[in-house]
N, C-alpha and C positions, 0 to 999 in steps of 0.2 A: 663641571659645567660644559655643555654642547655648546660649540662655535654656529654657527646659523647657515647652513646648505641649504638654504630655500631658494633652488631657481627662478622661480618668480618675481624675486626683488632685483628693481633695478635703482640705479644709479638718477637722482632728473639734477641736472647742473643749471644755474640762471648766468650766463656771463654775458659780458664779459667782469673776470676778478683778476685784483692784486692780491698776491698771499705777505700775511705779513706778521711775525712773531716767532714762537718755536717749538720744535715739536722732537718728543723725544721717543728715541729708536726703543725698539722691543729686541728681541734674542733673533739670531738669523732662522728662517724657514729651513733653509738649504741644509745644516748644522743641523738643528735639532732634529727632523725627522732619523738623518743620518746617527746621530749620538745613540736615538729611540733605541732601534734597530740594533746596532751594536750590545746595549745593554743585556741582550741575548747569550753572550758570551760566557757570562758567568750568573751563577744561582745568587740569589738574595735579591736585597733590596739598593738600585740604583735610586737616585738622588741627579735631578737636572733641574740648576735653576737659570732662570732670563728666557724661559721659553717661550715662545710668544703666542695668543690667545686665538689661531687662526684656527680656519674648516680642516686645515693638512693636519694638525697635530691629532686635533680630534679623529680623522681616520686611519691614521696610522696609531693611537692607542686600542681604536677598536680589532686592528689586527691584530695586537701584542696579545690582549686579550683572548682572539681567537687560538693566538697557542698555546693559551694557557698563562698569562702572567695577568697579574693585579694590577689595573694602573687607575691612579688618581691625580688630577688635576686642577690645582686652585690657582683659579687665571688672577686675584688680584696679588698673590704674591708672586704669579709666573712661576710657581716650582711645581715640579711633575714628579711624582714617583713611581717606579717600576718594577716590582717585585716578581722575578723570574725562577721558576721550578727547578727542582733538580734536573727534568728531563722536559723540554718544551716539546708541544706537539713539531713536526717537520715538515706540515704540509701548509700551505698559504693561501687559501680560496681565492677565485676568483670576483666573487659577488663585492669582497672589498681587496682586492688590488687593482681591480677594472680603474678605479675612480684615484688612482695615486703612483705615480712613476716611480716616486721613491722607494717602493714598497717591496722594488727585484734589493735592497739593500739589506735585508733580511736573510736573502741567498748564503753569502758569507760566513756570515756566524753561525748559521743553519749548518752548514755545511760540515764546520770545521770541528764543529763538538758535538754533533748528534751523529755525523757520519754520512747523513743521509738530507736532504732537500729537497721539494717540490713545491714550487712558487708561480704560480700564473702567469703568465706573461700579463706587462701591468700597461696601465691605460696612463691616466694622464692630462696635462693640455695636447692638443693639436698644431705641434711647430715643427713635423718632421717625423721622420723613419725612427730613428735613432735604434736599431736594430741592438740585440744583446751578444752579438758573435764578440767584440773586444772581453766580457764576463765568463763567457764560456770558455773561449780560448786560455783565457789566464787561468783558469779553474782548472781546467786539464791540466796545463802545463807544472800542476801543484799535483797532480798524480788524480784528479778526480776523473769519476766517466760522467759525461756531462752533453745532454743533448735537450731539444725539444718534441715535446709529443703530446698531442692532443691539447695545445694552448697551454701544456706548463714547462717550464724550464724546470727536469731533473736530473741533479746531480747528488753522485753516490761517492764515499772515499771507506769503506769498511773496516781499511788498516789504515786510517789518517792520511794525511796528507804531507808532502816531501818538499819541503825549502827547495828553490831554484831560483833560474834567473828566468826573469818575465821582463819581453821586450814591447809594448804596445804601441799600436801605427799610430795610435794617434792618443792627447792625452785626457781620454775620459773620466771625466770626475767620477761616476759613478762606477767604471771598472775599477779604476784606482783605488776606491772605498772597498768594493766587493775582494779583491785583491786582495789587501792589505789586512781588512778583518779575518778573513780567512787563513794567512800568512800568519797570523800571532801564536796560533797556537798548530801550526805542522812544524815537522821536525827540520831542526837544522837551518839554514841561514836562505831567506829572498831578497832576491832586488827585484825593483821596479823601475824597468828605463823608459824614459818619456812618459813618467806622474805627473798626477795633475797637479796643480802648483797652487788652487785657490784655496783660500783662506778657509773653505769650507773642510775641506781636506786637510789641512796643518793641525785645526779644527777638534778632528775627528781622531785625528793621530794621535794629540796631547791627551783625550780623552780613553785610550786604550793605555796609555803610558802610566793612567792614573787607576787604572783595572792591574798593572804589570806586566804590560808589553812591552819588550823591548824595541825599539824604532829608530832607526837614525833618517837625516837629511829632508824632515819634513819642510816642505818650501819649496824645495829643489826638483829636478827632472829626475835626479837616482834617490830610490827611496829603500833603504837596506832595512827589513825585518829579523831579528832574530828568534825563532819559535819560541814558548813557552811550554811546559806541562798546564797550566790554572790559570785563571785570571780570577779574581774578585771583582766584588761591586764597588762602586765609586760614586764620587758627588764627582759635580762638572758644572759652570757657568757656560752656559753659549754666548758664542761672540756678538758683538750684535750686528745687524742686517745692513752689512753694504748696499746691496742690491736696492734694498725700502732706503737709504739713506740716499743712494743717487736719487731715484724718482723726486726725494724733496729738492732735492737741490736743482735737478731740470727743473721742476716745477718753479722753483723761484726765478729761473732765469726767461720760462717763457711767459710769466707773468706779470714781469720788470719788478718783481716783491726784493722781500727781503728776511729769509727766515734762516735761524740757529739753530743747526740741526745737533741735537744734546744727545750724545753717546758714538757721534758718527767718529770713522778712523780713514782719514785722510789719505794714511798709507794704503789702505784698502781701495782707493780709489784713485791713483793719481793720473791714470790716462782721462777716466771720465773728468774729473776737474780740469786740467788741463786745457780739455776741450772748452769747457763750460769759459773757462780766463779768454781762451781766442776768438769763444763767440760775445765776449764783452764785459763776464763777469766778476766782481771785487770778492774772493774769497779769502778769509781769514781765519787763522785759528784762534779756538775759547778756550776755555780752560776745560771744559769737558766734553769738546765736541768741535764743528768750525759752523762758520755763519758762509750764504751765498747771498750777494745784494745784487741786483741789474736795477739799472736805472735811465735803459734805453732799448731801444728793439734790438732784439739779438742779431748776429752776423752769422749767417749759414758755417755749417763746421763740414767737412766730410770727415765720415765714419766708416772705420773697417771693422768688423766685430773677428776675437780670433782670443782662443783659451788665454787665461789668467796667463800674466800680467796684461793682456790684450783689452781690448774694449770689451767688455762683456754685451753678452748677446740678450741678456734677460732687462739691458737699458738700451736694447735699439729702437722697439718704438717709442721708446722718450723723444730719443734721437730724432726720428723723423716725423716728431709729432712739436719740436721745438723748430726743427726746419724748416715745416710748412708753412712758421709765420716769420723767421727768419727774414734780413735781407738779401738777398743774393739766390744763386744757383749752387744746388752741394748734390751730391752722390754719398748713396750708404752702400754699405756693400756688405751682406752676410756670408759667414764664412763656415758655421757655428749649425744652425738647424733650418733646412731650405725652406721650411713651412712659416718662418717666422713675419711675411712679408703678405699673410694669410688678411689682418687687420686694415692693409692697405687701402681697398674699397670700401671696406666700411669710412677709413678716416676721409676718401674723397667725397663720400657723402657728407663730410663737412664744407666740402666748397676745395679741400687740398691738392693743389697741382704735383702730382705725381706720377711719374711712368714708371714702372717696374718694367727691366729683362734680367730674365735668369736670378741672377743673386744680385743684380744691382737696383737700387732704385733712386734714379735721379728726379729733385726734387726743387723747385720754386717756387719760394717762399713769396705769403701775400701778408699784410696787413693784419688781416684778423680771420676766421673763418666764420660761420653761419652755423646756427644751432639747428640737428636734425636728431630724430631716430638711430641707431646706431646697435650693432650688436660685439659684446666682447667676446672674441675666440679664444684667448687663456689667460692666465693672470695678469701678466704683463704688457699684452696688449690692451687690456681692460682697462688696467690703470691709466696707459698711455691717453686712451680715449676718452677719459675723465680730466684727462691736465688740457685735452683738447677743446674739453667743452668750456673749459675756464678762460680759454682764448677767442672764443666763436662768440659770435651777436645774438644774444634769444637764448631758447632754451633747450638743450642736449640732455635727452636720455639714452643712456646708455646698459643696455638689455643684458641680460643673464651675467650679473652682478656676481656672481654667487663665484664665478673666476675669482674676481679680484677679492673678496672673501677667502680665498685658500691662501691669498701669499702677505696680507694687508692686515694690523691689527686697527678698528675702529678708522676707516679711511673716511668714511664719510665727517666723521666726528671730529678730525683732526683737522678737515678741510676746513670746517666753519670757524673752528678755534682760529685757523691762522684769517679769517673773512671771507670766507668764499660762502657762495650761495649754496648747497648741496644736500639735496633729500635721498632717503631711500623708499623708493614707490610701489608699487604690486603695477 
């Protein structure tokens, strides 16, 4: 089944609404793409269930395919399989990594079993630089030769690659991924100082573990590899979607609702909740998930976004999309990707008192905002500006939909479930 990349659909919101009832999570974006990609690793057939039915998954099978593996997709069970060749192709086109960041995560495994990789430098949402030197760097430091040339990242290892220690500035999830995939099968023993520590990653680790890689200290800043000769194919559950599990849960508290959110993991989020308790609201745990109730206008929170266990940066415009009708004066501060603060004029086209400088944006919060035109610059701003028109007077469309389409299963459809007014328009 094709997920829907039709740029022309957008988002039309009628609010102001209360969301109210519950809605249940699909498998994490951030995880699946990463598991996809991995599944590279070894010949046969992989087995992924709890995937979730979005535009990402659908282009990142269309690459798998371009090197050569079999994928199929049946979105009402959520299970994907991935039948990969003795020998994958090693090149990664441009024409589909342009439209998916995930897709330098194929590097890796690329690398480490064919010997040889060339991967496009990949496209994306628009939140920043986020340059590949931390991927490269760690690649070498595994014995590859590894540069960029003419928009692709190639790297070569012809005698495998050599277990060491890898120390990175800073803790990129996706170095960490390309690292560690790569890491399983060169010789002899890696560390990883300063790994990424999100759940995406732990993730992705447990899922090599189930192929037969050895790994210690997933969670953690040291993350010790022991090479393999093989890996085999593997089933794997993805965890499911923190990231879509915040968004419900701002959403309940900027619409004074009250919705259970079924499959979410608490642990997975306790800065964001946290916050959500100091700006006013009652969360409890179910038996398969926790509920968020508000039952009054929120109180301004300030927000620092900064790598797992941190605030994450893929719910900062929640953040400052629950602030703008907050009571009070708060400060966000990104830490994480400078582009992220990109959706900011669009949200003052809703009436949103905001000043951005540099990585801060200070913000006071009004009552309610005013329904306008609106354009989403990535997924998560998009979203953001969907929870915004649920708080605005009139009617908010929100343009090139097709963002929140790549990170969002059925968002429109979930919206009405819980009562909100929400079409998808040309």
């Amino acid at each position: 089944m094709r997920m829907s990349t039709n740029e022309s659909l957008a988002f039309e919101i009628h609010g102001p609404a209360r969301l109210q009832g519950s809605v249940k999570l699909s498998g994490a974006k951030n995880s699946a793409l990463k598991l996809m990609a991995a599944a590279l690793l070894a010949s046969g057939k992989t087995t992924l269930h709890n995937v979730p039915a979005i535009a990402d998954v659908d282009i990142m099978a269309d690459l798998l395919r371009s090197l050569g593996c079999a994928v199929a997709f049946n979105s009402s069970s959520q299970t994907l399989t991935i039948d990969v060749p003795e020998v994958p192709h090693h090149r990664a086109e441009y024409n589909l990594v342009r439209k998916l960041r995930a897709s330098i995560n194929v590097l890796g495994p690329l690398l480490t079993r064919l010997g040889r990789a060339e991967v496009a430098l990949p496209g994306g949402d628009a939140i920043g630089s986020r340059g590949l030197d931390f991927h490269i760097k760690g690649l070498q430091s595994l014995g590859a030769e590894a540069h960029s040339e003419h928009g692709y990242v190639i790297a070569t290892a012809p005698d495998g690659l050599q277990g060491t220690a890898v120390e990175l500035d800073f803790p990129s999830v996706g170095a960490t991924e390309n690292i560690m995939t790569a890491a399983v099968l060169a010789r002899g023993e890696t560390t990883i100082e300063n790994a990424a520590r999100e759940p995406d990653v732990v993730d992705l680790g447990e899922f090599l573990i189930a192929m037969g890689a050895q790994i210690e200290g997933l969670g953690s800043s040291l993350i010790t590899i022991t090479g393999v000769d093989k890996l085999h194919s593997a089933s794997h559950t993805t965890l499911p979607d923190r990231i879509v599990a915040g968004t419900w849960a701002f959403a309940a508290v900027m619409t004074q609702g009250d919705i259970t959110i079924v499959g979410g993991r608490e642990d997975h989020l306790e800065l964001p909740l946290d916050k959500l308790v100091e700006a006013g609201a009652v969360i409890t745990t179910t038996s398969d998930g926790f509920r968020v109730k508000m039952d009054r206008r929120p109180s301004a929170i300030d927000i620092v976004t900064l790598p797992y266990p941190g605030f994450p940066t893929d719910l900062q415009p929640m953040a400052i999309c629950l602030n703008a009708i907050a009571e009070g004066h708060s400060m966000v501060t990104e830490n994480v990707f400078e582009g992220r603060f990109m959706f900011v004029n669009e949200l003052k086209r809703l009436g949103a008192n905001i000043t951005v400088d540099g990585h801060h944006a200070a913000i006071t919060g009004l009552p309610q905002l005013s329904g306008a035109p609106v354009v989403a610059t990535d997924i998560r701003a998009g979203a953001g500006l969907v929870l915004a028109g649920l708080v605005s007077d009139g009617v908010t469309i929100v343009e090139d939909g097709y963002h929140v389409d790549r990170g969002y299963t059925d968002f429109a459809e979930n919206l009405r479930a819980l009562g909100a007014e929400v079409s998808r328009t040309r």
